[in-house]
PyMOL Python script that loads the backbone (N, CA, C, O; Angstrom):
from pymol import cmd

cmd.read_pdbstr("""\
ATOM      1  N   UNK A   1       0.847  -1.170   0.000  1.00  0.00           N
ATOM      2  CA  UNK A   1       0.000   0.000   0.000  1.00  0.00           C
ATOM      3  C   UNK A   1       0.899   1.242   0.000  1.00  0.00           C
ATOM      4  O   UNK A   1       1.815   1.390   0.809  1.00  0.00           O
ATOM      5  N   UNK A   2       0.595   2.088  -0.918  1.00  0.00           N
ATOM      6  CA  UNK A   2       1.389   3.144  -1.032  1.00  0.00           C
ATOM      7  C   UNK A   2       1.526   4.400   0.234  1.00  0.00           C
ATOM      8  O   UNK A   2       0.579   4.422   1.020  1.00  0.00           O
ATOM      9  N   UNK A   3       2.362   5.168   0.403  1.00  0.00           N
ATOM     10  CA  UNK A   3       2.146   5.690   1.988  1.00  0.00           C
ATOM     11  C   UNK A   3       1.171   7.221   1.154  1.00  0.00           C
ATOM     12  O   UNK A   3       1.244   7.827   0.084  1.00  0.00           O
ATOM     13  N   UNK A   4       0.329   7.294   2.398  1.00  0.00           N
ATOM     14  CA  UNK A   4       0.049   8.552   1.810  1.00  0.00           C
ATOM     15  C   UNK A   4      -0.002   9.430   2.780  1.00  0.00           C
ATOM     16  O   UNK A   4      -0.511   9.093   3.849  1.00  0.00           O
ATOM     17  N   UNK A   5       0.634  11.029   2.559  1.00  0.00           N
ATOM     18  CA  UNK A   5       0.919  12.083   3.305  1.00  0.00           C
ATOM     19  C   UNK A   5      -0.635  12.861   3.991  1.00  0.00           C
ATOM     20  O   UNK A   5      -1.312  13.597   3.274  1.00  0.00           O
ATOM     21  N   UNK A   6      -0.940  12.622   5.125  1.00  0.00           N
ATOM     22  CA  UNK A   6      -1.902  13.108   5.601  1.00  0.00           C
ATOM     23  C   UNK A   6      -1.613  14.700   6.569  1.00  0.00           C
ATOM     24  O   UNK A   6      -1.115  14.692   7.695  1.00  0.00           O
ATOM     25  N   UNK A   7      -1.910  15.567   6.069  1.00  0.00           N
ATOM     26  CA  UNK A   7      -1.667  17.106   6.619  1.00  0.00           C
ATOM     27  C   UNK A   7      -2.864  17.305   7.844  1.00  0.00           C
ATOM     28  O   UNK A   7      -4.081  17.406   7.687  1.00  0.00           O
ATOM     29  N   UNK A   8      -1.888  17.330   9.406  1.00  0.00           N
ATOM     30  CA  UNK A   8      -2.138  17.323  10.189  1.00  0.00           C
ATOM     31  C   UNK A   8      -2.860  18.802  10.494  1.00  0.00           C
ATOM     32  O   UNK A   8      -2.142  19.756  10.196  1.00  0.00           O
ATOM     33  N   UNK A   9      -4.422  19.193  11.149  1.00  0.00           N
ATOM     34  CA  UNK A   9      -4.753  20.175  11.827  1.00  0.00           C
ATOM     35  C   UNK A   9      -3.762  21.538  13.092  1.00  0.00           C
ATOM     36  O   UNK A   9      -2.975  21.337  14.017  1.00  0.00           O
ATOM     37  N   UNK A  10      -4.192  22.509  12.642  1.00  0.00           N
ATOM     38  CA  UNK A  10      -3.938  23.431  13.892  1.00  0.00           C
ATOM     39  C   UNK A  10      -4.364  23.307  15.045  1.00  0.00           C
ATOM     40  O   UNK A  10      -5.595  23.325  15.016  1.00  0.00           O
ATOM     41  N   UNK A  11      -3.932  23.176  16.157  1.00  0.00           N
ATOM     42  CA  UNK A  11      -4.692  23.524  17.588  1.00  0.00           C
ATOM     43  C   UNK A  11      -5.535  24.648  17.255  1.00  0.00           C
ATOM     44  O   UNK A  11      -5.168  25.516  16.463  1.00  0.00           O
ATOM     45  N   UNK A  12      -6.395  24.654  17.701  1.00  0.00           N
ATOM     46  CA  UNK A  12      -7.384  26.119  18.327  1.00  0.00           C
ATOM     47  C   UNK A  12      -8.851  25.610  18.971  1.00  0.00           C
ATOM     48  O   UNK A  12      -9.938  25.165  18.604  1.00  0.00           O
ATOM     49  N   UNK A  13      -8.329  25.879  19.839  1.00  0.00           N
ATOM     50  CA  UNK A  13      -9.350  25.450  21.249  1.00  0.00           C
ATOM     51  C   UNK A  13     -10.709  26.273  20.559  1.00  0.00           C
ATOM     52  O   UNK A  13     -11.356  25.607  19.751  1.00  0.00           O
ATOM     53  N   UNK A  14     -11.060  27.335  20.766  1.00  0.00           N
ATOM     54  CA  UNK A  14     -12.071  28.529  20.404  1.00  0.00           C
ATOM     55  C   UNK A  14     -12.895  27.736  19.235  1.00  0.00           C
ATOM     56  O   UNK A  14     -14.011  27.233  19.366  1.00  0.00           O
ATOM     57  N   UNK A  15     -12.028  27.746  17.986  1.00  0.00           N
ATOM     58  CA  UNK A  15     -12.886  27.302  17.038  1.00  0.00           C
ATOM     59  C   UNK A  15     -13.609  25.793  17.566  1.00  0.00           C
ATOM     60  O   UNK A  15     -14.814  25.551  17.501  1.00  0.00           O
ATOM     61  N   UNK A  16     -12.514  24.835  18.115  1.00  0.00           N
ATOM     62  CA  UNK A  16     -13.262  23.299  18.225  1.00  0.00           C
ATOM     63  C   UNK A  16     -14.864  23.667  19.277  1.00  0.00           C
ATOM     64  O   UNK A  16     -15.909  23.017  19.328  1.00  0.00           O
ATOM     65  N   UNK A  17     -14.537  24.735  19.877  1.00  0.00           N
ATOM     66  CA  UNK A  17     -15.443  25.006  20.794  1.00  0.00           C
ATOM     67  C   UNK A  17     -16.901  25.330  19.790  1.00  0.00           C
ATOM     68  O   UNK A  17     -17.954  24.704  19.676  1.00  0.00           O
ATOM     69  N   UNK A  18     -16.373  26.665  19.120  1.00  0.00           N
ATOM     70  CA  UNK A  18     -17.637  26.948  18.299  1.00  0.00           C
ATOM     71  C   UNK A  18     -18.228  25.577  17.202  1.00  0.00           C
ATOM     72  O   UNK A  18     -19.260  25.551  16.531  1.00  0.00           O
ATOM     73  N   UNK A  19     -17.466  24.835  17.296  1.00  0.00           N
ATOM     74  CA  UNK A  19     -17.878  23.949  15.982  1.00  0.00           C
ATOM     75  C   UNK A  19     -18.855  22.957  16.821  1.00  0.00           C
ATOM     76  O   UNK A  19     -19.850  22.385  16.377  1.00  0.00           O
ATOM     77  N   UNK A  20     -18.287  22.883  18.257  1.00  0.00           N
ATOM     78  CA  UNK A  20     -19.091  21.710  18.862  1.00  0.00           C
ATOM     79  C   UNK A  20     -20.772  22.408  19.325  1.00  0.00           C
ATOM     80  O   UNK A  20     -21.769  21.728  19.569  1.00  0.00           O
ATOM     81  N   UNK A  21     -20.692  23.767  19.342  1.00  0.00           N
ATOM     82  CA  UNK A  21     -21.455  24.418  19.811  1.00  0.00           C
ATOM     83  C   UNK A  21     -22.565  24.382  18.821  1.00  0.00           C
ATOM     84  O   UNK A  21     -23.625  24.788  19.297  1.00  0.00           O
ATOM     85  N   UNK A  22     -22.604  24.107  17.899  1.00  0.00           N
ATOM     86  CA  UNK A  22     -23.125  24.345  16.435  1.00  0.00           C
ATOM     87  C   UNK A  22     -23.294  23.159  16.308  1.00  0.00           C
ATOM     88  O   UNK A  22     -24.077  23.005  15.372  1.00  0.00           O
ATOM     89  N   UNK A  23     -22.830  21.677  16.964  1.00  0.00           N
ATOM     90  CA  UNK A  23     -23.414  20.500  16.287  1.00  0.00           C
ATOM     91  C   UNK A  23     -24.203  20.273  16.733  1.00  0.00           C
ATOM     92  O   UNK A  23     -24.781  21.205  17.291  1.00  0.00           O
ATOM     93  N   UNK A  24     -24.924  18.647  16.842  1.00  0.00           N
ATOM     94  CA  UNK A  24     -26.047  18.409  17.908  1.00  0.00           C
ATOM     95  C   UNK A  24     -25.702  18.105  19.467  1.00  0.00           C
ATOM     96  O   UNK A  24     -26.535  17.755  20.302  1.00  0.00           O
ATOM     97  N   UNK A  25     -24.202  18.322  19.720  1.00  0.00           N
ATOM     98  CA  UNK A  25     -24.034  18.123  20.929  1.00  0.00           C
ATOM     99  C   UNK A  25     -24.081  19.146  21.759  1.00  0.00           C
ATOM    100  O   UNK A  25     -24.564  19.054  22.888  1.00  0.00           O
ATOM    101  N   UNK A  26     -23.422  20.557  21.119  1.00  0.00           N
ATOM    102  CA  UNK A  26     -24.270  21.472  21.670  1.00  0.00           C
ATOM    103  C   UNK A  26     -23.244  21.895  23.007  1.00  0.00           C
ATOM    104  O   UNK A  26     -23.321  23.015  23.512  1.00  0.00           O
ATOM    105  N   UNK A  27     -22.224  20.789  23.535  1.00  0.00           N
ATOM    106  CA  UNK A  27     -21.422  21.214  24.701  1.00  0.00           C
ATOM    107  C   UNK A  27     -20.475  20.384  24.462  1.00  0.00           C
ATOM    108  O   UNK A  27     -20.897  19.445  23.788  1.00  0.00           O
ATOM    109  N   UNK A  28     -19.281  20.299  24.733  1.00  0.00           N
ATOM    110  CA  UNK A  28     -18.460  19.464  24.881  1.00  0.00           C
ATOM    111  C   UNK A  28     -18.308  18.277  25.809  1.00  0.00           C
ATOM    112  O   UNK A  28     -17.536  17.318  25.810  1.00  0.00           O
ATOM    113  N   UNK A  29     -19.640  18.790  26.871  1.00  0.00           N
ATOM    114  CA  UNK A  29     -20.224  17.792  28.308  1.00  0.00           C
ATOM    115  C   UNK A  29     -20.998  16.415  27.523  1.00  0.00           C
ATOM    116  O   UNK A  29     -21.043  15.277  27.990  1.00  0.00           O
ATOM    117  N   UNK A  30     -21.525  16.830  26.336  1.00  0.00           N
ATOM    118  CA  UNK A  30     -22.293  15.975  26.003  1.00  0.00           C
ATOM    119  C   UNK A  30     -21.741  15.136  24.858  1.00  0.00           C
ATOM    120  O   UNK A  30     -22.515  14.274  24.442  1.00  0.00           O
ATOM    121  N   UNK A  31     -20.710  15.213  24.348  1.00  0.00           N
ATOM    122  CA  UNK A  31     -19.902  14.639  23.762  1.00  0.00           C
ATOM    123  C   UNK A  31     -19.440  13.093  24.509  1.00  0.00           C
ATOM    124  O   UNK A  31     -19.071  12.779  25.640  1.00  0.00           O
ATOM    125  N   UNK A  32     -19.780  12.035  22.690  1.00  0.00           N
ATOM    126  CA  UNK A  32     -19.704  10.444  23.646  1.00  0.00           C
ATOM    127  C   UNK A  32     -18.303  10.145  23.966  1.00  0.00           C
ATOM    128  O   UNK A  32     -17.364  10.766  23.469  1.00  0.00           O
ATOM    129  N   UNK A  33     -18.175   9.151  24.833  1.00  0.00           N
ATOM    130  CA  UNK A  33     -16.536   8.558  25.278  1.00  0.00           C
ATOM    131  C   UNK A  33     -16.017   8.433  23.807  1.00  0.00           C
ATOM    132  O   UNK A  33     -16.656   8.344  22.758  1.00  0.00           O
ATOM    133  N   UNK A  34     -14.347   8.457  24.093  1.00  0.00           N
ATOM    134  CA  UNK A  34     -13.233   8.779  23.053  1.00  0.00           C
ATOM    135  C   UNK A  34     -12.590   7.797  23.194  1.00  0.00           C
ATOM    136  O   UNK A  34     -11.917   7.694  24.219  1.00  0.00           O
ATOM    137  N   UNK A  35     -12.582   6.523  22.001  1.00  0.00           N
ATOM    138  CA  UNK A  35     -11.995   5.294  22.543  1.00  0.00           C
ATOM    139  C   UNK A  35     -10.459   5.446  21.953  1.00  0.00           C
ATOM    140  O   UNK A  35     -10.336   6.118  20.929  1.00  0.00           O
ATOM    141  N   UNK A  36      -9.506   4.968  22.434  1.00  0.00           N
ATOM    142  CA  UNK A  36      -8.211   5.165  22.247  1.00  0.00           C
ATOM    143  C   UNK A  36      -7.613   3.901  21.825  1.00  0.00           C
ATOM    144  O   UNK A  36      -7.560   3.055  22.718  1.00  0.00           O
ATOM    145  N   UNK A  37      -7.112   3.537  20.589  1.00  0.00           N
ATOM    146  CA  UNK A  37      -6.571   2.367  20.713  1.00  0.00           C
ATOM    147  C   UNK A  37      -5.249   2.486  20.289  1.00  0.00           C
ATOM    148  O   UNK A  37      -4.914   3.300  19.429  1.00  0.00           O
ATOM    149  N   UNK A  38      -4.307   1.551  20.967  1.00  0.00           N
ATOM    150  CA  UNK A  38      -2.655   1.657  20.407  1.00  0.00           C
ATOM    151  C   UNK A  38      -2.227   0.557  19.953  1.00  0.00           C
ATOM    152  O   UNK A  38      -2.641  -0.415  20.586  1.00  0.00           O
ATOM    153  N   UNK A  39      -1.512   0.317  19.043  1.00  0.00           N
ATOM    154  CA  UNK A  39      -1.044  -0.535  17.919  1.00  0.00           C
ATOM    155  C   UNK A  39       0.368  -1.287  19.127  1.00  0.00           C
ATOM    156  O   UNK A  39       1.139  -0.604  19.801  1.00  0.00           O
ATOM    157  N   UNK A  40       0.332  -2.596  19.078  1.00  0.00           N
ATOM    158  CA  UNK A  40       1.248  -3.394  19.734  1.00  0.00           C
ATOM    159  C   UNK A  40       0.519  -4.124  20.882  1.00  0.00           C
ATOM    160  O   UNK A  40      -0.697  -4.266  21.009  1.00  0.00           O
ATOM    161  N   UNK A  41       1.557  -4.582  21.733  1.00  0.00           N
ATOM    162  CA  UNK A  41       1.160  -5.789  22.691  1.00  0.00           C
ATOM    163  C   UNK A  41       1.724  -4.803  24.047  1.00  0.00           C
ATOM    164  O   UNK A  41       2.929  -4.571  24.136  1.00  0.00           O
ATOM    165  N   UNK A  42       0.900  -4.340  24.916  1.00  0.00           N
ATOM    166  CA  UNK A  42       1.010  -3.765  26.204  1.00  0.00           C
ATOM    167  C   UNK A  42       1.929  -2.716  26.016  1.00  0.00           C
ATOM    168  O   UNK A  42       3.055  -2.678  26.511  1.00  0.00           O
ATOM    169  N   UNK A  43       1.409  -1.847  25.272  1.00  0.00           N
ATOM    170  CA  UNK A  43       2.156  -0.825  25.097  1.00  0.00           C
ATOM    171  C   UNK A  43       1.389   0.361  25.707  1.00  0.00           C
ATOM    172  O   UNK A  43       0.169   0.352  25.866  1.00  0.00           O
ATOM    173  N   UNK A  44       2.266   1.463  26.063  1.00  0.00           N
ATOM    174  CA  UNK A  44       1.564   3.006  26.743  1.00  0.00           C
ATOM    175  C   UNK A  44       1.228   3.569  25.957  1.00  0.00           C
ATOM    176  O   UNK A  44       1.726   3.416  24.842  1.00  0.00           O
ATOM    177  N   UNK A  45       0.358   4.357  26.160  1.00  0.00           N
ATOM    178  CA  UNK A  45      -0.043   5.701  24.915  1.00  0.00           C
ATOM    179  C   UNK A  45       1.330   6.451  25.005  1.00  0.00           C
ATOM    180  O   UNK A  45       2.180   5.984  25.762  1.00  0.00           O
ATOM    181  N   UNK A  46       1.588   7.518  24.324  1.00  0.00           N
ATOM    182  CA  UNK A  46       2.273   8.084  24.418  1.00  0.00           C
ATOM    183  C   UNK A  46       2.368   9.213  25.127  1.00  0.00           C
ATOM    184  O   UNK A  46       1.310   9.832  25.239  1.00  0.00           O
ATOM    185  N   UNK A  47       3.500   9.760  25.742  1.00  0.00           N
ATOM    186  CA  UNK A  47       3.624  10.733  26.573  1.00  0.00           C
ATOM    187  C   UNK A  47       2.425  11.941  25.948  1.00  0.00           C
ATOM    188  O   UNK A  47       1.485  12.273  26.671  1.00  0.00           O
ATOM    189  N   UNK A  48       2.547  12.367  24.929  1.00  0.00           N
ATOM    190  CA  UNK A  48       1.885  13.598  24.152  1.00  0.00           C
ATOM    191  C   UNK A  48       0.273  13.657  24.445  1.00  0.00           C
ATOM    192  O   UNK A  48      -0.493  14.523  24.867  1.00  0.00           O
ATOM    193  N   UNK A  49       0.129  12.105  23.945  1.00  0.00           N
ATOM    194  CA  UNK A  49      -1.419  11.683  24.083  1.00  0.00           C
ATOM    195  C   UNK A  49      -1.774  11.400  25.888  1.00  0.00           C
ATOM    196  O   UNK A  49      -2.879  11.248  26.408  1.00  0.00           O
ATOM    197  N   UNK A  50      -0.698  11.401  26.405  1.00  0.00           N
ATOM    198  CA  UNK A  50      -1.451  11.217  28.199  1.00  0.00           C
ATOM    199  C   UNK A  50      -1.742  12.632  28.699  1.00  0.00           C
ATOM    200  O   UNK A  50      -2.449  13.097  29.593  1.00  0.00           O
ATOM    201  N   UNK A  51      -0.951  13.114  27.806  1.00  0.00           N
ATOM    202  CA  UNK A  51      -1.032  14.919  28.634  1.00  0.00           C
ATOM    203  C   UNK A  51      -2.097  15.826  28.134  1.00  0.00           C
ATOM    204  O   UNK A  51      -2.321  16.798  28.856  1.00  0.00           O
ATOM    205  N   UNK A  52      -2.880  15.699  26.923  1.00  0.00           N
ATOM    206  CA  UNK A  52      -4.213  15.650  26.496  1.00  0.00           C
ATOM    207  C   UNK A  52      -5.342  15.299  27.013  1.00  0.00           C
ATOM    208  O   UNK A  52      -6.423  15.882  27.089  1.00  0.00           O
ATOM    209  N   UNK A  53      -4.907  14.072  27.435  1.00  0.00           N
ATOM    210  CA  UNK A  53      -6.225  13.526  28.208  1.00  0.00           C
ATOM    211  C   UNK A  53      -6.601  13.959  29.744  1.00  0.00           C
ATOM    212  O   UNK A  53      -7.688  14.018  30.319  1.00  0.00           O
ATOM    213  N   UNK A  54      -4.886  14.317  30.300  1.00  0.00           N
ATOM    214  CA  UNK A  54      -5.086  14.763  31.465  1.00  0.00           C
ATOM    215  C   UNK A  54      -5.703  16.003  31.724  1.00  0.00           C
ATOM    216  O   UNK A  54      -6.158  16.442  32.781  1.00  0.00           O
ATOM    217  N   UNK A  55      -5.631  16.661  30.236  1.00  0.00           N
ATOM    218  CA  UNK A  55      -6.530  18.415  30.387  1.00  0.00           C
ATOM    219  C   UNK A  55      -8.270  17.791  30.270  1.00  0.00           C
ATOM    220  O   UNK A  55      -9.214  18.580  30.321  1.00  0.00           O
TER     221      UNK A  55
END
""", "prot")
cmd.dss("prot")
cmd.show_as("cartoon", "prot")
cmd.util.cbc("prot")
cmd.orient("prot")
């Protein structure tokens, strides 16, 4: 399979805010669980991705 270059998003808190505000969820409270899965055998998320979740 050929690799293909996927162009990663900006942070901006504000906008994700207005966008959620505008869907049917309406809050970010009401937004469903975020399932996380990591590729390997008992492996950690990564430092980057724990410090995300911890906000």
């Amino acid at each position: 399979m050929p690799y293909q270059y996927l162009e990663g998003l900006d942070y901006d808190a504000e906008r994700a805010e207005e966008l959620i505000a505008a869907s049917e969820y309406g809050d970010a409270s009401n937004l469903p669980p975020i399932t996380i899965t990591v590729s390997g055998y008992g492996n950690d998320i990564p430092g980057y991705l724990g410090a995300i979740i911890q906000e």
